[in-house]
KOLPA-622938 format. One line per 10 residues: number of its first residue (from 0); their letters; for each residue x, y negated, z of C-alpha. Coordinates in steps of 0.2 Angstrom, whole numbers, plus 5000, padded with zeros to 4 digits. Layout:
! residues N
NUM	A	X Y Z ~ ...
***
This chain:
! residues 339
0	XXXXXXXXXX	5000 5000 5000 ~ 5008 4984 4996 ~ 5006 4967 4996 ~ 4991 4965 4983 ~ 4980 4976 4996 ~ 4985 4965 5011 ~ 4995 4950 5007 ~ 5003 4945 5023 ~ 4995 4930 5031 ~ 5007 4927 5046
10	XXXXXXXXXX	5022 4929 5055 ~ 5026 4927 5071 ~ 5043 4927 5073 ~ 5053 4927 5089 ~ 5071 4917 5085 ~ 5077 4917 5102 ~ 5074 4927 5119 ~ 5082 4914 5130 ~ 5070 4903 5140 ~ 5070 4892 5154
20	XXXXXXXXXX	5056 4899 5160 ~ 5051 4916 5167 ~ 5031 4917 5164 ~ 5022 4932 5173 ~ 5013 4936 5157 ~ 5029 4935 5147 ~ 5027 4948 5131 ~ 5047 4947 5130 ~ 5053 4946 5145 ~ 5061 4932 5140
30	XXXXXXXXXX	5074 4923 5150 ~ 5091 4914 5150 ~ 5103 4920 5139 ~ 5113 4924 5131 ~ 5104 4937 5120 ~ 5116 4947 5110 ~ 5110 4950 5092 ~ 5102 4933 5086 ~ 5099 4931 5069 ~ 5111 4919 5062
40	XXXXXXXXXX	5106 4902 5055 ~ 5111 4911 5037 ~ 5101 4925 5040 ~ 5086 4915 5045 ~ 5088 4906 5028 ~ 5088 4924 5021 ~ 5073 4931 5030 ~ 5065 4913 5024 ~ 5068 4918 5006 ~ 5064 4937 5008
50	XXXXXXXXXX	5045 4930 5014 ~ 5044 4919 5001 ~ 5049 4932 4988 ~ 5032 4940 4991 ~ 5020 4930 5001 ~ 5017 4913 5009 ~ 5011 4915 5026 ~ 5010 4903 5038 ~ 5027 4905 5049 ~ 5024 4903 5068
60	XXXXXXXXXX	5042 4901 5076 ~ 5041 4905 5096 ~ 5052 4914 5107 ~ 5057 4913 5123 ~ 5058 4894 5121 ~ 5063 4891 5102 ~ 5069 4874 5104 ~ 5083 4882 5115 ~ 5092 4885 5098 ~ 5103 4875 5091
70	XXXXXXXXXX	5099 4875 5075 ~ 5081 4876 5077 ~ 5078 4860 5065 ~ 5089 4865 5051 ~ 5080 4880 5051 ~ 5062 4871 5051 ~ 5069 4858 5039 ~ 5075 4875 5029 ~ 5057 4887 5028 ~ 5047 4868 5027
80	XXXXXXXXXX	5058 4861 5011 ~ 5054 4880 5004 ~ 5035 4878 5006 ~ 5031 4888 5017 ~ 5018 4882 5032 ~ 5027 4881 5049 ~ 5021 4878 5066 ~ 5031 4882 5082 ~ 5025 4889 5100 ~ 5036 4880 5116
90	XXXXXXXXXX	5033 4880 5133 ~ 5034 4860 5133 ~ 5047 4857 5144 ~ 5059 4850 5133 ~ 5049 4842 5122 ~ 5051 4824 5124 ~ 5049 4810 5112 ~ 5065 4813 5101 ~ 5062 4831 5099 ~ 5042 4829 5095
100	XXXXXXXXXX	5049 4817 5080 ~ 5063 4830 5076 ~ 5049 4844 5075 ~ 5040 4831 5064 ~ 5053 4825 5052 ~ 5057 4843 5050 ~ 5043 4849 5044 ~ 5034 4857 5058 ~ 5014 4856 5057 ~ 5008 4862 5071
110	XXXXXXXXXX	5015 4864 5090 ~ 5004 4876 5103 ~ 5007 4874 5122 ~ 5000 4885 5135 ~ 4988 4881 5148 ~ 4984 4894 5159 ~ 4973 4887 5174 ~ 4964 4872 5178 ~ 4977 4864 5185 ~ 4995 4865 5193
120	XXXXXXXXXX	4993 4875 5206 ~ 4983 4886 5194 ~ 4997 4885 5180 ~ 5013 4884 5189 ~ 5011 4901 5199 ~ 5005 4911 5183 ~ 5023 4904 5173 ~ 5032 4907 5189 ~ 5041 4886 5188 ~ 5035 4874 5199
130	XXXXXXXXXX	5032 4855 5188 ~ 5028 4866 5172 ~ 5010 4861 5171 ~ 5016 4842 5174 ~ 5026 4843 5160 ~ 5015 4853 5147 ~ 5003 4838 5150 ~ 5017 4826 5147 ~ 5022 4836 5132 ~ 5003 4836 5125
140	XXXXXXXXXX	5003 4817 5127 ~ 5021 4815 5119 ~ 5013 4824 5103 ~ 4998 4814 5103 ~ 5007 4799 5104 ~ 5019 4807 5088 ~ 5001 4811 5079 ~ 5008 4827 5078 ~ 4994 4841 5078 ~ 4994 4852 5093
150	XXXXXXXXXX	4984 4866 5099 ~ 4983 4874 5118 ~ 4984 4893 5121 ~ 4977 4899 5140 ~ 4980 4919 5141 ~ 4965 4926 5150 ~ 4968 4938 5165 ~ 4957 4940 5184 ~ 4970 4926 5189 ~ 4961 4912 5180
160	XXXXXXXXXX	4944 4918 5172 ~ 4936 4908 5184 ~ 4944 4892 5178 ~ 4939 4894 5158 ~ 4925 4881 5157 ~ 4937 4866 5168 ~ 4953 4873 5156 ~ 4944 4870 5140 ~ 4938 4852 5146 ~ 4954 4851 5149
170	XXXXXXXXXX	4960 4853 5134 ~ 4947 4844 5124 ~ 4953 4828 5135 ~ 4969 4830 5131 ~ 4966 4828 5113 ~ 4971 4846 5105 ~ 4966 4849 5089 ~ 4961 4868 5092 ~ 4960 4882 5109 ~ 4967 4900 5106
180	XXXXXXXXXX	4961 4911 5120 ~ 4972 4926 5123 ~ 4965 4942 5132 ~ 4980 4948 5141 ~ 4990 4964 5134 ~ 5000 4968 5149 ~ 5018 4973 5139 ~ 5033 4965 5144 ~ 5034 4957 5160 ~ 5016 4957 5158
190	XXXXXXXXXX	5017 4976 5166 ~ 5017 4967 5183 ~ 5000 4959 5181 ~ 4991 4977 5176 ~ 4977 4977 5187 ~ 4974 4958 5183 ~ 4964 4962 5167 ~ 4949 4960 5162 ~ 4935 4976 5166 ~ 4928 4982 5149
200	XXXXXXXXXX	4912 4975 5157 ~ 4919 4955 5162 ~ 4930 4955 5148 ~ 4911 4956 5136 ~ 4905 4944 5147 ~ 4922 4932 5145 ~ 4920 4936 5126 ~ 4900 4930 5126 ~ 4904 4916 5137 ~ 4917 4911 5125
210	XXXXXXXXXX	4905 4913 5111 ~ 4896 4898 5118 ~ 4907 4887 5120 ~ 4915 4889 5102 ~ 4896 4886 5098 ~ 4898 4870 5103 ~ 4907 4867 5086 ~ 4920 4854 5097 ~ 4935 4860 5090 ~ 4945 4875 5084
220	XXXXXXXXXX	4942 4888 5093 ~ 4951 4906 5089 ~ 4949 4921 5101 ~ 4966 4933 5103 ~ 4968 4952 5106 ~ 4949 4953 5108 ~ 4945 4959 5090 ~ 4927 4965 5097 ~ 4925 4946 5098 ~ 4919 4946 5081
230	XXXXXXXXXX	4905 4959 5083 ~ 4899 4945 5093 ~ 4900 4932 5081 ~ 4893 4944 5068 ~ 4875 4946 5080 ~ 4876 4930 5082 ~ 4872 4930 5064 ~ 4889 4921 5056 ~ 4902 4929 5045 ~ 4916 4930 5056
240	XXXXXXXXXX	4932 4920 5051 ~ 4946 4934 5057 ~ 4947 4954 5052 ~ 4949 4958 5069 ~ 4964 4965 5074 ~ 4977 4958 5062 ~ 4992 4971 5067 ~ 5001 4976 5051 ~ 4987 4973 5040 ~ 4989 4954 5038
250	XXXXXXXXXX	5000 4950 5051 ~ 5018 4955 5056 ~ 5032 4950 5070 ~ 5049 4950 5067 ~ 5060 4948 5084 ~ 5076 4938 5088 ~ 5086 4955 5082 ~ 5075 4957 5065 ~ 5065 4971 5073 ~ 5049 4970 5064
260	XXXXXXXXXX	5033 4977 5073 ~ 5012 4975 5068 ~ 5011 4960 5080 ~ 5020 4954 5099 ~ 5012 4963 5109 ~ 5014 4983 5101 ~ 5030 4988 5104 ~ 5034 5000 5090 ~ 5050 4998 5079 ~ 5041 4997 5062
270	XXXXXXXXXX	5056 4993 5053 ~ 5071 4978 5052 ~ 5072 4964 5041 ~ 5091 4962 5042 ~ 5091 4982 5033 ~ 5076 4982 5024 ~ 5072 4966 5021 ~ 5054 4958 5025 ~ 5045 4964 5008 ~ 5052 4980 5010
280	XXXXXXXXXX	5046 4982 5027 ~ 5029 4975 5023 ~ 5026 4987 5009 ~ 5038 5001 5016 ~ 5033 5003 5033 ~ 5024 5021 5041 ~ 5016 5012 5056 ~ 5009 4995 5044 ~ 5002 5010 5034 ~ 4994 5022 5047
290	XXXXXXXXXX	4986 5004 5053 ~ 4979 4999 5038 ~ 4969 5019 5037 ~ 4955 5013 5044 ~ 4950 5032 5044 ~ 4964 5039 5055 ~ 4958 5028 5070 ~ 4952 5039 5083 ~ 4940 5039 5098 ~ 4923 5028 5097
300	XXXXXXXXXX	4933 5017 5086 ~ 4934 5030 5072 ~ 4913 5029 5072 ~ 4911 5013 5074 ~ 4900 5002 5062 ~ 4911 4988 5068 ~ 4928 4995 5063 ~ 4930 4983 5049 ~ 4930 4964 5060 ~ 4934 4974 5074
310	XXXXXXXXXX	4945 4988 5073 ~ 4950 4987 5093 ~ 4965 4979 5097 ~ 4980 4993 5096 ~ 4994 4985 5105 ~ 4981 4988 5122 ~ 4977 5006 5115 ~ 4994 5008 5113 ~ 4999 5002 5132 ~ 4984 5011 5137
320	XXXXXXXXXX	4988 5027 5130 ~ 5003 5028 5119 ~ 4995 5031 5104 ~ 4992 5015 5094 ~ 4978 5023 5083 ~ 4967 5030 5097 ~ 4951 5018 5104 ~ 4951 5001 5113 ~ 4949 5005 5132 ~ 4942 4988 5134
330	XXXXXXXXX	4928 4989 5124 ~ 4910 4993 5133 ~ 4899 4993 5117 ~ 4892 5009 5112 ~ 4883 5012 5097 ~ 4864 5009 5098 ~ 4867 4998 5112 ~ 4863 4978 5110 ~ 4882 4974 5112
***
């Protein structure tokens, strides 16, 4: 299956572990370096061209903190002059004035901060650094003030559920142009906040009450590793914007050492760009394939009239159970039911 069956979208792609934080939820693990391994600045460029040789996704640059590279700019300026879309995920903290016009003059067309409570005491004990949240409110209004588009992510865990309705006026105040919700896949440092998810039963009430709000048509709203979201938004009578779960179908992750997997959170070597280059990856890879047979899913998901703009999320089915192909655990609909 190549690329005229499913183009590729997006790509995540991880240029650095090092991070001056140390985030509870952290899908990496990330920390202060060094990291041995890094992709050079040339073989950045290189990947750049391999994705442009085939496709032209929109590029998300994260990390760890990706403006802890030094060359993070010639690198924006690089993929940008190119033509492809990029947008960058940081943590805010070092994101002051000259750097918000650095990202800008690159090139850079979008910029996500997290939130992820309602306020700082909230905020700072899920990211594990006191004076964070203070500074990813001063990095929201440092973008504002730069007119540079920038959109806040909240992962979801029992920590903070409570908080969703004061986080998202919190967000719309502070000017973002869109709010991705995150249901949390505990990989990673995540592992210690297992047993902070989301029953099967709250997480369908989080994903209705969430429904509600994006009703409100406010602003952009996109729902994250809860691909039974859009069974929700299909009942409610609209065609859902997103094919569910994205893994190795439309989406693809590429870490800070060229390790390609379906997405962040499903930890399975599918493959290394610095070998086999992105096309060949995207085309050649056993794991993007298995995902993209839809009829080698297993569990309810195999049956379900749903699997199309749902598909479960299989980073959580992987964690859950170790095979990435078997049936979301946090999924409470049953066929026949009202959802």
């Amino acid at each position: 299956m190549g690329e005229r069956t499913h183009p590729l979208r997006m790509v995540a792609w991880e240029l650095t572990r090092n991070c001056n934080l140390s985030c509870i939820h952290c899908r990496a693990s990330a920390a202060s370096g060094p990291h041995e391994g890094e992709l050079s600045t040339e073989e950045c460029k290189a990947v750049i061209d391999d994705i442009l040789s085939f496709s032209e996704p929109t590029v998300i640059l994260t990390g760890g903190e990706p403006l802890m590279r030094p060359d993070i700019f010639e690198i924006i300026e690089y993929g940008n002059n190119r033509g492809l879309r990029m947008v960058i995920a940081v943590n805010g903290t070092l994101l002051d004035g000259t750097a918000a016009q650095r990202l800008k003059a690159s090139g850079i067309k979008r910029v996500s901060l997290s939130i992820d409570g309602k306020d700082a005491g909230r905020h700072d004990s899920f990211r594990g650094v006191n004076g964070s949240f203070d500074a990813v409110i001063e990095a929201a209004r440092t973008l504002e003030q730069t007119s540079l588009p920038f959109q806040i992510n909240t992962t979801v865990t029992t920590l903070n559920v409570n908080d969703l309705d004061e986080t998202y006026a919190l967000v719309k105040s502070l000017g973002a142009v869109a709010w991705h919700v995150f249901l949390l896949v505990p990989v990673g440092r995540g592992t210690g906040l297992k047993g902070k998810e989301l029953s099967a039963e709250a997480y369908e009430d989080v994903l209705h009450r969430l429904r509600a709000i994006e009703r409100r048509d406010e602003l952009e709203m996109k729902v994250t590793c809860a691909p039974h979201y859009y069974r929700i938004v299909k009942d409610d009578g609209e065609v859902p914007k997103s094919g569910g779960c994205l893994a190795g179908k439309s989406f693809m992750f590429i870490s800070h050492r060229g390790v390609a997997q379906p997405c962040g959170y499903l930890e399975i070597d599918s493959g290394n760009v610095r070998k086999d280059g992105v096309r060949g990856v995207w085309e050649g890879s056993e794991v993007f394939r298995r995902l993209r047979d839809l009829a080698s899913y297993r569990g309810k998901c195999a049956s379900c009239r749903y699997i199309r703009i749902c598909g479960g999320c299989r980073a959580r089915a992987h964690e859950e159970t170790g095979d990435y192909l078997q049936e979301e655990p946090l999924c409470s609909y049953r066929e026949g039911s009202s959802g």
